[in-house]
Each structure stands twice: as structure tokens, then as C-alpha cells.
C-alpha positions in Angstrom: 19.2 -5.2 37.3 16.8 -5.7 34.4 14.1 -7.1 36.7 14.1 -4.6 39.2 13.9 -1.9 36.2 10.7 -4.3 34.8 9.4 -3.5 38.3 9.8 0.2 38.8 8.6 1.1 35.3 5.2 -1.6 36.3 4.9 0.5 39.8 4.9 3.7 37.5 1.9 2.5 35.1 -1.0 2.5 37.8 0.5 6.3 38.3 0.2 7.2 35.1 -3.2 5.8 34.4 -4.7 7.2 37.7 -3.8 10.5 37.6 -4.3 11.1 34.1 -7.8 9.6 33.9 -8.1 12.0 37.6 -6.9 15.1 35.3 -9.4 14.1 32.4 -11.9 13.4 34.4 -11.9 16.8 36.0 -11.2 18.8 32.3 -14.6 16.5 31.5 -16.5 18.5 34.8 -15.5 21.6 33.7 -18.4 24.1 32.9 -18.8 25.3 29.7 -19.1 24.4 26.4 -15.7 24.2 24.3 -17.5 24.2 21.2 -19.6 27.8 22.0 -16.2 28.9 23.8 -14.5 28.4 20.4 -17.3 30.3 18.6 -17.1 32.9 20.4 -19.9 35.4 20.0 -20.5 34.2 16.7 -23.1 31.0 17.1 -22.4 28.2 15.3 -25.1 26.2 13.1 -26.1 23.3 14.8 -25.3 21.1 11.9 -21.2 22.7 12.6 -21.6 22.0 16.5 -22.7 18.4 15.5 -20.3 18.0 13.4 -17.2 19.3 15.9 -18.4 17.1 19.0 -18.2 14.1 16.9 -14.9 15.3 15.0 -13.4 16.0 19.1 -15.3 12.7 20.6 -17.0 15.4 22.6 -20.5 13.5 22.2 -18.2 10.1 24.1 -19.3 8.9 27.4 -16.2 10.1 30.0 -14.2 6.4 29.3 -14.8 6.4 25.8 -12.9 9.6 25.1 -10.1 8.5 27.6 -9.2 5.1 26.4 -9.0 7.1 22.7 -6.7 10.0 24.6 -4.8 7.1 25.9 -4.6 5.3 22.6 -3.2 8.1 20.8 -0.3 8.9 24.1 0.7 5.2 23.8 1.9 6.3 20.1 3.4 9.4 21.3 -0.1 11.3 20.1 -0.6 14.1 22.7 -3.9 15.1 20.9 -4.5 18.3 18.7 -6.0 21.1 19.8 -9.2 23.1 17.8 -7.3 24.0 15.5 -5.6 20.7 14.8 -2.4 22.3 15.6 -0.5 18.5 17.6 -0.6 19.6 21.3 3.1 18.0 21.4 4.5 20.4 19.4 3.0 23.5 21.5 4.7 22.2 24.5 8.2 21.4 22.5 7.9 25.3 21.6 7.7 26.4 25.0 9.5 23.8 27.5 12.8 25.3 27.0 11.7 28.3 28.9 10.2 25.8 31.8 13.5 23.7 31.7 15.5 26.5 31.9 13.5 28.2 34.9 12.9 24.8 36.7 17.0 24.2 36.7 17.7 27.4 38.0 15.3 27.7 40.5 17.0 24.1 41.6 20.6 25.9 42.1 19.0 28.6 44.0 17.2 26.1 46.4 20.3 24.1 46.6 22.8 27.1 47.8 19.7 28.5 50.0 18.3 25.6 51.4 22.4 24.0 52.1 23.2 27.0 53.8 20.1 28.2 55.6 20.2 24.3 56.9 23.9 23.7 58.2 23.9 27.4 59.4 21.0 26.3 61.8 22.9 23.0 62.6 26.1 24.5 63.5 24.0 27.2 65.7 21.9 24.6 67.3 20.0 26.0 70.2 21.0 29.9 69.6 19.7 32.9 67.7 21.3 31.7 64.2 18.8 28.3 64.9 16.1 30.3 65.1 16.4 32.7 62.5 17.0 29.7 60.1 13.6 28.2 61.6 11.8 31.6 61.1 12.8 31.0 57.7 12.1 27.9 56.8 8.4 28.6 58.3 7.9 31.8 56.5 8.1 30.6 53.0 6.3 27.1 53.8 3.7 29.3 55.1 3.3 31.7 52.2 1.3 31.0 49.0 4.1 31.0 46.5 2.2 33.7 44.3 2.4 36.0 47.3 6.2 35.9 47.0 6.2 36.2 43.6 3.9 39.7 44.0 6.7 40.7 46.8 9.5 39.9 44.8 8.5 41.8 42.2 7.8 44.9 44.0 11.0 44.5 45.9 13.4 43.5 43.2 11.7 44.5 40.6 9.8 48.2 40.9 11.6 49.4 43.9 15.5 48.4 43.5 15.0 47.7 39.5 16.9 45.2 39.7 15.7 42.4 37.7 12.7 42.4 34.8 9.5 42.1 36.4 7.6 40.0 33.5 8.6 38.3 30.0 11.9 37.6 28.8 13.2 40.3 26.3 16.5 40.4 28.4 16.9 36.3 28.3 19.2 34.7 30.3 19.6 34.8 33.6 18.6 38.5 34.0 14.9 37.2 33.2 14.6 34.4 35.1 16.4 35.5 38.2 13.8 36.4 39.7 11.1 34.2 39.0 13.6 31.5 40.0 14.0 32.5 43.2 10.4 33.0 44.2 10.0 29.4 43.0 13.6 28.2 44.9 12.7 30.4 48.4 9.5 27.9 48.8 11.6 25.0 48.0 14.1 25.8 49.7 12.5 25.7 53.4 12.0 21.9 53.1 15.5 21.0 51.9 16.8 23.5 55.0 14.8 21.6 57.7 15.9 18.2 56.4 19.5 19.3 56.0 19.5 21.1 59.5 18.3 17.7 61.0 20.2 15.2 59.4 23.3 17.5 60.1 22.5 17.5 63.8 21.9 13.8 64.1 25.3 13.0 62.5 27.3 15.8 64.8 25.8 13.9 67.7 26.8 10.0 66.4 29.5 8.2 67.8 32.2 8.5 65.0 31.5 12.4 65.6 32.7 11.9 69.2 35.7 9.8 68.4 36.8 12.0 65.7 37.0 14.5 68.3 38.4 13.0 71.2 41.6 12.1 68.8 41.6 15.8 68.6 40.3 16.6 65.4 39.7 20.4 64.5 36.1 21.8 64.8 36.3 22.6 60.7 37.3 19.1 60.1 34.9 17.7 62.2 31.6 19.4 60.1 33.5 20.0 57.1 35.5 16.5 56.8 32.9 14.5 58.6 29.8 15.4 59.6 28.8 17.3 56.7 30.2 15.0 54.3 28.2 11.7 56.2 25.0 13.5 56.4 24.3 14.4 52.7 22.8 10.8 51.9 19.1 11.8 52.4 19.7 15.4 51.3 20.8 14.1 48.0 18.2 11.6 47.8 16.2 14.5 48.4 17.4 16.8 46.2 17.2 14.2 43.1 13.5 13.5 43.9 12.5 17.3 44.1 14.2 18.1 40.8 10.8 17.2 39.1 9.1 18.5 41.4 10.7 21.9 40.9 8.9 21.6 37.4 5.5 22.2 39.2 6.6 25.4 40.8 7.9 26.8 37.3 4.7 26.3 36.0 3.0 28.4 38.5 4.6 31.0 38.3 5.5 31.8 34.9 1.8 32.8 34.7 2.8 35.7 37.3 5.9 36.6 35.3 4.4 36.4 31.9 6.8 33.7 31.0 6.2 31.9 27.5 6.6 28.4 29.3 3.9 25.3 29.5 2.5 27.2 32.6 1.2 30.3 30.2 -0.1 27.2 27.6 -1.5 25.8 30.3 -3.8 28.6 31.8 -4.4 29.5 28.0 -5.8 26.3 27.5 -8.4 26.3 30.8 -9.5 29.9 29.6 -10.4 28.9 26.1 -11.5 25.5 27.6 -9.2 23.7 25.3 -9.4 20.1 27.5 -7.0 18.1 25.2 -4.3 21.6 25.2 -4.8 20.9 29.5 -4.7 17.2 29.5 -1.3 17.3 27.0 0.4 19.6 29.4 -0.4 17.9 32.4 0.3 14.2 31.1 3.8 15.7 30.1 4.8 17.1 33.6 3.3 13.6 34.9 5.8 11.5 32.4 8.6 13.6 33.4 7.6 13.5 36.9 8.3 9.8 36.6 10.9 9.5 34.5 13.5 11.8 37.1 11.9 9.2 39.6 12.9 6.1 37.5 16.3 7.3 37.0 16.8 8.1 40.7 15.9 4.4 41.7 17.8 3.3 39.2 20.7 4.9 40.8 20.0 3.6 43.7 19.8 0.3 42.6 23.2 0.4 40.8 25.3 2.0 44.1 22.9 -0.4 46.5 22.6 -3.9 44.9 20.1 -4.3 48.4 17.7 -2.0 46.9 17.2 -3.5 43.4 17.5 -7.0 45.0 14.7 -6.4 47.6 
């Protein structure tokens, strides 16, 4: 078991390195000058803007300043920001409100995407199939900011149901809603997959037998079917959790949540590159580290997978 955890966290490393040198390379192409953008309309002497380039490494080739970034992450230094405020303490303020946003948007894609997907399954063929696959395209076809505008004005300005922006009422009134925009995109994937996989397993041969010994039709999906078909939805669903961490930080921009997503825009609009390269690093490590713990799972309930 220890060797095949040696070699999942050395297949994570080339991940790490490549798309956080990607990310700083693009925050290094970025117009601008973070110097004058700190300033303000105030000029700075150009003895100051000497002086801050070489305080920030800004005057580094692209590498240079990378391998130093990279230096510092290795001993859990996520950088400072301007105002040598450490970038990891900005994010520890303000992940709560991502956590708590990214987890229940997960329940909500789990009970929407489950249902939408064995409600297809079990109406294979018929109206209810083909509502559940208007569905499913609907929301993989809109831009998930579009939903979040729509939710709004439904839930929000029309029926008043549900905050529209920030989090005065906490929770869940005040992430409801921002949840859901971020579960009903999720949710389409996880109801295709689950729709398929259900229908393959009603059509195996342990399906048949089951009910040619005269097994009720609720026992068959229910007992069976269902139960036999949940392998790659779960495998699924473990992956995605991460994922889901993405999608919160869109869209607490939309509903003026105080998450990393709001740190995150704040720091392209004041080009603050180490406050954007922090943030995405940190969504990159736990990106990998919900990965990591689902292979490990795998490996401990199939010793094929960690001995492969």
C-alpha cells in the first residue's frame, strides 16, 4: 500500500508543477503594471518603483520569480501580497464560505442529478426520458452565470424567496441559492451517467434471472439494479467533489459571496499576481488531494488497483 501511495503522490507532482508555472506564467502576461496599479493616480518616484520591483522580484526573468514562488509553497509560504499581508491567511479567512457553498451545492447535485437520472432510466424510451434529457442538455448548455442571473430573478426578485447577494442571513437561506445554480450545471453530467449505467444494469443477465424467479418490479431497481449500478456514479461523485470547488468560486462573484472567488477577482482587478497565484495553487492542492484520497480508497477496497 505504501508504494502505490509513493506513486500516486509522484503522478500528482508533474500536475502541480505544470499548471502552476501555466497560472504564473499567464498572471506574468497580464497587462499592466502592478506597481502603477498600486499607486494609483498618485505616481510613484522612480527611486520607490525601483525599489518595489526588486522588493516583489518583479524585475526576475519569468523562471526566476517561479522557482522563488515555488520555494516559498514548498515551506507552506503562499506569498504576501503588497501590503505584506501572507496570501495564506487571506484565503483561511474566506474558505469557510467556499467550503460551505461547494458542499452544498454537492447535496443538491446529488439528490438532482440521482433522481433526474433513474427517473429517465425507469422511463426509458417515453416522455419522462426525454424530459430528463431536455434537462440534462439545458444546463450543460448554459453558461453557468446565465443561471445564476435567472435564478436570481426567479427566486430571488420575483418569488423573494431566497437572498439575492451576500450573506447577512447565513446559513442555508444564503447559500440556497447560489448552491443550486452551481449544483443544476453539475448536476446534468451525474444524471446522464446515472441514467446510463442504470439502463445497462436493468438490461444484464442477473436483472433477467432476478425476474424470471419472480421478483417484484420495486425490488428489481430498488434491490438490484439500482443498488449494482452505483459503482461509477460514486466514483463519480468522489472525483467531482473538488471539482464542485471550481463552480463555487464562480459564482460567489455573482452573489457577492465573501469566498476565495471574491479574493480572487479582487486580486486580477488590482493586478495583485501573487493574491491570484495563492488562490489558484490552493484550489490546485485541494483539487489533488480529494483525488489522492479517492485512489486511495480504491486501492484499499481493490488490492488490483494499488497492485497494478
Amino acid at each position: 500500500m505504501l508504494g502505490y501511495l509513493i506513486r500516486r503522490i509522484a503522478a500528482m507532482l508533474p500536475v502541480l508543477f505544470g499548471v502552476t508555472f501555466l497560472i504564473f506564467a499567464l498572471v506574468y502576461a497580464m497587462p499592466g503594471d502592478p506597481i502603477a496599479a498600486l499607486a494609483g493616480d498618485r505616481p510613484l518616484p522612480p527611486s520607490t518603483v525601483e525599489a518595489l520591483r526588486e522588493r516583489y522580484h518583479l524585475d526576475e526573468p519569468l523562471i526566476t520569480q517561479y522557482l522563488l514562488y515555488m520555494g516559498g509553497l514548498l515551506q507552506g509560504d503562499f506569498g504576501t501580497d503588497f501590503f505584506d499581508r501572507p496570501v495564506l491567511d487571506m484565503i483561511a479567512e474566506r474558505w469557510p464560505t467556499t467550503l460551505q457553498l461547494a458542499l452544498t451545492a454537492w447535496v443538491l447535485k446529488l439528490v438532482i442529478g440521482l433522481a433526474v437520472g433513474i427517473f429517465g432510466a425507469l422511463h426509458r424510451g417515453r416522455a419522462g426520458d426525454h424530459l430528463a434529457l431536455a434537462f440534462t442538455v439545458l444546463f450543460v448548455a448554459l453558461p453557468g452565470f446565465v443561471i445564476a442571473f435567472m435564478a436570481q430573478l426567479a427566486f430571488g426578485l420575483k418569488l423573494e424567496w431566497f437572498p439575492i447577494a451576500g450573506i447577512a442571513e447565513g446559513w442555508p437561506m444564503s447559500f440556497v441559492l447560489p448552491a443550486l445554480v452551481v449544483a443544476l450545471e453539475a448536476a446534468a453530467p451525474l444524471a446522464r451517467l446515472t441514467r446510463s449505467s442504470l439502463v445497462d444494469t436493468l438490461g444484464s443477465e442477473f436483472i433477467r434471472t432476478a425476474r424470471a424467479k419472480g421478483a417484484s418490479p420495486g425490488r428489481v431497481v430498488w434491490g438490484h439494479a439500482l443498488r449494482n449500478s452505483m459503482i461509477p456514479v460514486v466514483t463519480y461523485l468522489g472525483l467531482s467533489l473538488a471539482a464542485m470547488l471550481g463552480g463555487a468560486v464562480i459564482v460567489e462573484s455573482v452573489f457577492n459571496l465573501p469566498g476565495i472567488g471574491g479574493l480572487l477577482v479582487q486580486a486580477v482587478q488590482t493586478q495583485q499576481g501573487t493574491i491570484v497565484v495563492g488562490v489558484a495553487t490552493f484550489i490546485i492542492l485541494i483539487y489533488l488531494l480529494v483525488n489522492l484520497l479517492v485512489d486511495i480508497s480504491y486501492g484499499i477496497i481493490d488490492p488490483r488497483v494499488r497492485n497494478g
